[in-house]
C-alpha positions in Angstrom: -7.5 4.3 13.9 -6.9 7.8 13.2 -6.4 9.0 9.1 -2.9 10.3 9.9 -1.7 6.7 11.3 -3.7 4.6 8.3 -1.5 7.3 5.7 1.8 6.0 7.5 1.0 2.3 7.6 -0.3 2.6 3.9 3.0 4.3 2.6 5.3 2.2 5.0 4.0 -0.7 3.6 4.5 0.1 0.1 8.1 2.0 0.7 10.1 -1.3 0.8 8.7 -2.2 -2.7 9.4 1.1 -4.3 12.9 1.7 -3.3 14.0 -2.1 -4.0 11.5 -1.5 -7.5 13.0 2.4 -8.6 16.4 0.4 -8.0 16.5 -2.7 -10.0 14.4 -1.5 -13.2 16.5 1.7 -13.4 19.6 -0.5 -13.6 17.8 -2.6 -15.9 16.0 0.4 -18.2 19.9 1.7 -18.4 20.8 -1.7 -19.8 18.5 -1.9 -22.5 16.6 -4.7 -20.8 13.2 -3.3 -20.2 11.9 0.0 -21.8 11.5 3.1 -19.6 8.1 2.9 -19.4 8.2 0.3 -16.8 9.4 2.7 -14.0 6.1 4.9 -14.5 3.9 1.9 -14.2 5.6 0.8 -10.9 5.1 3.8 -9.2 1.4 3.7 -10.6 0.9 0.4 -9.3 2.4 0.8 -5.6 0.4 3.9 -5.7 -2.8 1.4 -6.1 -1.6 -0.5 -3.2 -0.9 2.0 -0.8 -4.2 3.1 -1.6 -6.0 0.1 -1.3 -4.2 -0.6 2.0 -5.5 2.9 3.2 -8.7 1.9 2.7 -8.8 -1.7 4.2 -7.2 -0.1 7.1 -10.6 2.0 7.7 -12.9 -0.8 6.8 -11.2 -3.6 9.3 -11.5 -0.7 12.3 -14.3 0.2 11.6 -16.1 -3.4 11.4 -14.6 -4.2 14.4 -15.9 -1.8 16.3 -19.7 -1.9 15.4 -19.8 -5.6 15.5 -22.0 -6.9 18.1 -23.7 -10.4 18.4 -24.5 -10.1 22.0 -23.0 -13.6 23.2 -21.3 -11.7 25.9 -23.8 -10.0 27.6 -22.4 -7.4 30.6 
């Protein structure tokens, strides 16, 4: 899998989260119901995520590829 297709599957996968997130705590930080600081650590932790998906990404292709126990000889 190349890097440029593991970047769009990691962002796409956190995208949903952010929008629907940025959404309901802004309404909710303009109530007075949580402070503003929330919105900052949501970005920072879907920023994690899409990370970490990033790198499982590589990890799973990359396993899958070298593994080899012979059973299935040619």
């Amino acid at each position: 899998m190349t890097r440029h297709l593991r970047i769009g599957i990691s962002v796409s996968a956190a995208l949903p989260t952010l929008i629907t997130a940025l959404v309901v705590f802004t309404a909710l930080a303009i109530g007075g119901v949580v402070p503003w600081t929330v919105l900052p650590a949501v970005l920072l932790a879907l920023a994690v995520q899409a990370f970490v998906t990033f790198v499982r990404l590589g990890r799973i292709t990359d396993g899958a590829v070298r593994q080899d126990d012979g059973a299935n000889p040619v």
